[in-house]
C-alpha positions in Angstrom: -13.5 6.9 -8.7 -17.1 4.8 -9.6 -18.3 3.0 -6.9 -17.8 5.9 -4.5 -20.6 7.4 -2.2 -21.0 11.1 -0.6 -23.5 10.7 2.6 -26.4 12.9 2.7 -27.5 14.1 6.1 -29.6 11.8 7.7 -31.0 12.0 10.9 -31.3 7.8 11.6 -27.8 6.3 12.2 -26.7 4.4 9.5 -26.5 0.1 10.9 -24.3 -2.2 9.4 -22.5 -5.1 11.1 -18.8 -3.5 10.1 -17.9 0.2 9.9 -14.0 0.8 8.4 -12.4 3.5 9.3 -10.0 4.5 6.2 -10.4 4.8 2.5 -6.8 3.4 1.7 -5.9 -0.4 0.3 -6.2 -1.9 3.3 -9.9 -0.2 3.9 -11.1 -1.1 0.7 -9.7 -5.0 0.7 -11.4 -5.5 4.1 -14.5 -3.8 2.3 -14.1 -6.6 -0.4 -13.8 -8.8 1.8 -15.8 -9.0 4.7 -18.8 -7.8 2.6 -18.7 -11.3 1.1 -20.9 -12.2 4.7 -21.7 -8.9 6.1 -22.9 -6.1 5.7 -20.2 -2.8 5.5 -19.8 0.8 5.9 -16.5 2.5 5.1 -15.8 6.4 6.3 -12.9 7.8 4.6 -11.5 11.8 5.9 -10.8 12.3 1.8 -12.9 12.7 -0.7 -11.4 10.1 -2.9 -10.4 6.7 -1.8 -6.5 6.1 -1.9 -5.4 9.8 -1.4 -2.7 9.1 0.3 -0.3 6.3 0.8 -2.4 3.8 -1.3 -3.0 6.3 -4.3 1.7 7.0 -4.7 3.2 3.9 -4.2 6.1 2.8 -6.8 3.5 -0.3 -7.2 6.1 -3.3 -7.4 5.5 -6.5 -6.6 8.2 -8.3 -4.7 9.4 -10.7 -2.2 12.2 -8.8 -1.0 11.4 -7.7 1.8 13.3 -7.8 4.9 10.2 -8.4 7.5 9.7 -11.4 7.8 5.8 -11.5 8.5 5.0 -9.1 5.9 7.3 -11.1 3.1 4.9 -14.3 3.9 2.1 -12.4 3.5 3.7 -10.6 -0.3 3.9 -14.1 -0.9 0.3 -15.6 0.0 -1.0 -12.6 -2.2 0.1 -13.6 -5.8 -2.2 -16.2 -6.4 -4.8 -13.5 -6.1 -2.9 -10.9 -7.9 -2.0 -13.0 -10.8 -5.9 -15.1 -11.0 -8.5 -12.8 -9.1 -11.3 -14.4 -8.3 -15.1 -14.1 -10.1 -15.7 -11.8 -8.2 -13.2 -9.0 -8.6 -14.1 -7.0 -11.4 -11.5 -5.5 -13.5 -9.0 -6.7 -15.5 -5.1 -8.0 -15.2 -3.3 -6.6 -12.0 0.8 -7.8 -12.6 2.7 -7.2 -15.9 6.4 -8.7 -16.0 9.5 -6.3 -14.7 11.7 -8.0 -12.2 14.2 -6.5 -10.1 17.6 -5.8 -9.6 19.6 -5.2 -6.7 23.3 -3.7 -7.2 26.3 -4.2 -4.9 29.2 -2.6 -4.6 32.7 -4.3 -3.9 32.4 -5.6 -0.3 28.5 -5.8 -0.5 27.9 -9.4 -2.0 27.1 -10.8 1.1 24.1 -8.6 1.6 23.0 -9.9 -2.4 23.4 -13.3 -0.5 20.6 -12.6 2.8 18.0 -11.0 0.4 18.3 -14.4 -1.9 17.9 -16.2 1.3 14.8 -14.5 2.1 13.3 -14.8 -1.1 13.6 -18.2 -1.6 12.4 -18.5 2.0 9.1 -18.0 0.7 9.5 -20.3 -2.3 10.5 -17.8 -5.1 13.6 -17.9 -7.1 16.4 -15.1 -7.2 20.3 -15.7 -8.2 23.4 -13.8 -8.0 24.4 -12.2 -10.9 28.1 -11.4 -11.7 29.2 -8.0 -12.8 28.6 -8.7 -16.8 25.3 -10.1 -16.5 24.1 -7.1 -14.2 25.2 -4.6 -16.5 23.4 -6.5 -19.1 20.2 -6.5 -17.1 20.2 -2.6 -17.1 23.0 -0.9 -19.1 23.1 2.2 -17.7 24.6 1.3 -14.5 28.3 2.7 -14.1 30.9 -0.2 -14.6 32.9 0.4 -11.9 30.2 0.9 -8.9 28.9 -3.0 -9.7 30.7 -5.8 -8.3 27.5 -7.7 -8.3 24.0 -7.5 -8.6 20.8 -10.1 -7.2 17.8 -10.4 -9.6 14.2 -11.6 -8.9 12.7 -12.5 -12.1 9.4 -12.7 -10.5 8.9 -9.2 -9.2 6.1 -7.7 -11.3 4.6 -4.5 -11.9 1.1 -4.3 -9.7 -1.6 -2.2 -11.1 -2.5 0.1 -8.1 -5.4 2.0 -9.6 -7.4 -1.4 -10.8 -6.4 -3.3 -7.7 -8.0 -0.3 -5.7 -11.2 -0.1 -7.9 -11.5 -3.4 -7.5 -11.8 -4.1 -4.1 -14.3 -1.0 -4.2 -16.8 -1.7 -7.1 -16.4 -5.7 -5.9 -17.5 -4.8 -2.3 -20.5 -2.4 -3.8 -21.9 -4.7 -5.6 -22.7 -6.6 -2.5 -23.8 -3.6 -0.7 -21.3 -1.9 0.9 -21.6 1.9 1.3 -18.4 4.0 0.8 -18.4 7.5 2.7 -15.8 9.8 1.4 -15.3 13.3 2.4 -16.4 12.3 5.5 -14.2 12.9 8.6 -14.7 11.0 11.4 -15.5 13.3 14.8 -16.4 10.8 17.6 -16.1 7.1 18.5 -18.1 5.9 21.1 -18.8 2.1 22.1 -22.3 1.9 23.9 -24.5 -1.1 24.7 -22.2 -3.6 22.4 -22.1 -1.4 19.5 -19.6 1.0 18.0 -21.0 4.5 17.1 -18.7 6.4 14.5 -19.9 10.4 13.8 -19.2 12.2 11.0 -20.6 15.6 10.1 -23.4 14.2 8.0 -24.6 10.9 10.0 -23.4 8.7 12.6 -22.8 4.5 11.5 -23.5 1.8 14.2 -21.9 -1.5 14.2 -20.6 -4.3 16.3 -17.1 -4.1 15.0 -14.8 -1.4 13.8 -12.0 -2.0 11.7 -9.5 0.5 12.2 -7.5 1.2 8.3 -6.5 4.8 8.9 -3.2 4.5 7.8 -1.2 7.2 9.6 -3.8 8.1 11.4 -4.3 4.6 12.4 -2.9 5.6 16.0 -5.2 8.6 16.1 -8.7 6.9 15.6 -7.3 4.5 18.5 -7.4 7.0 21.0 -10.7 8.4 19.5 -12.2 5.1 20.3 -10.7 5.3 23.9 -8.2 2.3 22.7 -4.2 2.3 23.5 -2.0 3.5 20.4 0.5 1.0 19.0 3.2 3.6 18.9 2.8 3.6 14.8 5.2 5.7 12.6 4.5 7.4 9.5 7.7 8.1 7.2 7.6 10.4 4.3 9.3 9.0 1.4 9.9 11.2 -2.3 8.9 10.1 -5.8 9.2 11.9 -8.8 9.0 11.3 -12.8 11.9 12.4 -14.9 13.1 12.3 -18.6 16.9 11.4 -18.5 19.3 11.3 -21.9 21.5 7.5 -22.1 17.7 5.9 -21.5 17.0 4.5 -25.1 14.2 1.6 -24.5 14.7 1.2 -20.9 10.6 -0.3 -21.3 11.9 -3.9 -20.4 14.4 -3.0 -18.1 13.9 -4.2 -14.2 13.1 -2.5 -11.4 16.4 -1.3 -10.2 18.1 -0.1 -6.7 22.1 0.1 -5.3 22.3 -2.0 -2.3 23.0 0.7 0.2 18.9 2.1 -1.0 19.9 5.6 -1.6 17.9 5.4 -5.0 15.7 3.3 -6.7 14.8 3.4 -10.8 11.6 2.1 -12.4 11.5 2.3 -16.5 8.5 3.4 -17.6 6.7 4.2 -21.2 9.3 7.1 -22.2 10.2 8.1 -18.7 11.7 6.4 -15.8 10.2 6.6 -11.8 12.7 7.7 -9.2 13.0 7.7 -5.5 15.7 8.6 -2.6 14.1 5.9 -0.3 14.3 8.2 1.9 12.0 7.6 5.0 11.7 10.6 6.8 9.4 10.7 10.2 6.5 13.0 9.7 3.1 13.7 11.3 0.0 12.1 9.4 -1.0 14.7 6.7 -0.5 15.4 3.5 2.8 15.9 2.3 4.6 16.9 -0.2 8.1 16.5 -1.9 11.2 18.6 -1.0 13.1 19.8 -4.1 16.3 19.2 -2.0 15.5 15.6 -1.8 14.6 15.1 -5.2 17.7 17.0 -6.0 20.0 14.3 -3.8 18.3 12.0 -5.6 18.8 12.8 -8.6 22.6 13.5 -7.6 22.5 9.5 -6.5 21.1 8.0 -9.4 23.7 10.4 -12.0 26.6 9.4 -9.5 26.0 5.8 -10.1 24.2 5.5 -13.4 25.0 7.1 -17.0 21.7 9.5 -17.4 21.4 12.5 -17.3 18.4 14.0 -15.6 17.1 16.6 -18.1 13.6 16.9 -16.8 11.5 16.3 -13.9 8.0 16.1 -15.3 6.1 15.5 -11.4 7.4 15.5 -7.9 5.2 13.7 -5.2 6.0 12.2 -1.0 3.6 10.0 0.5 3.4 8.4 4.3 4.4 4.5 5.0 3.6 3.4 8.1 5.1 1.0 10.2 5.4 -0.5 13.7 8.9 -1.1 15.5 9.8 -4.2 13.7 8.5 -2.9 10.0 5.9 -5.7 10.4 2.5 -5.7 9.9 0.2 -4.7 12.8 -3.6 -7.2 12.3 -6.0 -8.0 14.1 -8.2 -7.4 17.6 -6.6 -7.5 20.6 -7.3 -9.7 23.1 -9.4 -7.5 25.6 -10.5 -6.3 22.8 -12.3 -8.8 20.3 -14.3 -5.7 18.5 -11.6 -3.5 17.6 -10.2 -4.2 14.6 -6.2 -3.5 13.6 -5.7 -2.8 10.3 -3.8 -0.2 9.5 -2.1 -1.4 6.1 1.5 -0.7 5.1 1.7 -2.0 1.3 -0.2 -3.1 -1.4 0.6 -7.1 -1.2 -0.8 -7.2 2.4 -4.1 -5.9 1.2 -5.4 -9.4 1.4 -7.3 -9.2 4.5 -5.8 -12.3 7.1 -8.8 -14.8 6.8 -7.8 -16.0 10.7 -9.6 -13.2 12.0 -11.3 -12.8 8.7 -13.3 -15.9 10.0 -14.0 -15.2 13.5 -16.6 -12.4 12.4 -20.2 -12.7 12.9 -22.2 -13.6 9.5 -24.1 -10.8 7.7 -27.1 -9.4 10.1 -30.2 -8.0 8.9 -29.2 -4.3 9.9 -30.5 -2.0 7.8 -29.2 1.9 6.7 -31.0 4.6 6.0 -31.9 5.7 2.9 -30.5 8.4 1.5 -26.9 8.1 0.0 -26.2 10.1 -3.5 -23.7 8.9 -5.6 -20.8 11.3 -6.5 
């Protein structure tokens, strides 16, 4: 990806007033971000930005969502999603899709609590009636849809330009991405965070901490108390299916019980078990056993036919107890930095703690950095 920055050795520590931990969404949005008034460093373990989580999400844009902390925060986002400001670079982010959510007989009042939630947060959504539903994506099986809930404004988000983004945006004030570059050692000394890699070591004040999965891991590292977060594996694939004639403008579609989800795409559809499987941080990888249940879900309650599965893919979410999202420094702890990230609408970094960060310093890093 442009914009990102291999570390040559250098023998003089690197000094910038933040150092991020994590080369995901959430690392690069608080690069965007915070280098508006400071001066950054981010260290990422991979060598590209958005490996993992970030890099294999099903990249909707919705507001149902059962948390209710991180469905405020979907919500607060779309003003920057749909208008990004001067200085994003890059081009649209959302493209129109909407979503469907189908119920079964006996299920309707479940339609009725995720309505509630959305319009909680001031978006529409209505109940559809079995006819309509079917009409909104044909290839449901008549007689597993009672009912079905559709949010009109659930978009497609653009994952890749929203990532490069936040990256190119915070280089071109300065910031220095560092990928490939594991981190080793966290030490806090004198005031100051020291963060060692195999090439340098990066001093600063604060540390924002945007590992991800391994969000819990680089808290102990800096000799901080985990939070107890837990990464689940969830299973994507791509697949040709026959009954899908221009399915383009068809929602995004699940069954209320979320055993599968469905997103058209150009010729092909996305497809998902929702599973969410715990898993140690790492990469992983799909099972062909889930993808098969999957597949046996979506043919048991739709009328394709999967013929081909062109790509197979897991990735890690990560979530606290409540499935909220875990922000901000801790009381004893005003330096340290939570940021773990869950999903691509939370990427916009909270401005409460956003603002209680010290303006830009004159820190200086060294010089050498080659770009990759």
């Amino acid at each position: 990806m442009p914009g990102v920055f291999h570390l040559s050795l250098c023998l003089s520590p690197m000094k910038k007033d933040v150092v991020i931990v994590g080369g995901g969404m959430a690392g690069a949005s608080a690069a965007f971000f915070l280098s508006r008034r400071m001066s950054v460093a981010l260290v990422e373990r991979e060598a590209t930005l958005g490996h993992h989580s970030s890099g294999r999400t099903a990249a909707q844009y919705t507001l149902g969502i059962s948390a209710d902390t991180m469905r405020r925060m979907a919500a607060a986002s779309k003003p920057f999603l749909e208008r990004p400001p001067v200085d994003f670079p890059g081009g649209p982010l959302l493209a129109p899709r909407g979503c469907l959510t189908v119920a079964r007989s006996g299920q309707v009042s479940g339609l009725e609590r995720i309505r509630e939630q959305i319009e909680s947060v001031g978006a529409r959504a209505r109940i559809t009636d079995a006819g309509e539903t079917m009409a909104l994506f044909p290839a449901l099986r008549a007689e597993g849809v009672v009912a079905g809930l559709h949010e009109p404004g659930a978009m497609d988000l653009d994952v890749a330009a929203l990532l490069e983004g936040y990256v190119n945006g915070a280089k071109a004030r300065g910031a220095v991405f560092a990928s490939g570059e594991a981190v080793l050692s966290i030490e806090r000394r004198a005031g100051t965070w020291h963060v060692r890699t195999a090439s340098r070591t990066v001093e600063a004040p604060v540390l924002v901490n945007a590992a991800g999965a391994w969000a819990d891991q680089v808290a102990v590292l800096a000799g901080e108390t985990p939070l107890g977060l837990t990464p689940l594996r969830r299973t994507a694939f791509n697949f040709v299916a026959e009954g899908s004639a221009s399915p383009d403008a068809w929602p995004f579609v699940s069954n209320l019980d979320y055993r599968w989800y469905i997103r058209p795409e150009a010729g092909r559809m996305l497809g998902s078990l929702c599973d969410a499987v715990p898993a140690e941080p790492g990469e992983v990888r799909a099972r062909d056993e889930d993808v098969k249940q999957a597949i046996a879900h979506i043919e048991r309650d739709t009328a394709f036919r999967v013929t081909q599965v062109q790509s197979q893919w897991a990735g890690l979410r990560t979530f606290a107890a409540d499935r909220n999202p875990v922000v901000g420094a801790r009381a004893a702890r005003r330096d340290f930095i939570g940021w773990p990230g869950r999903a691509v609408a939370e990427s916009l970094l909270p401005r409460r703690w956003r603002r209680r960060l010290p303006r830009r310093s004159s820190a200086t890093s060294c010089r050498p950095c080659t770009a990759s």
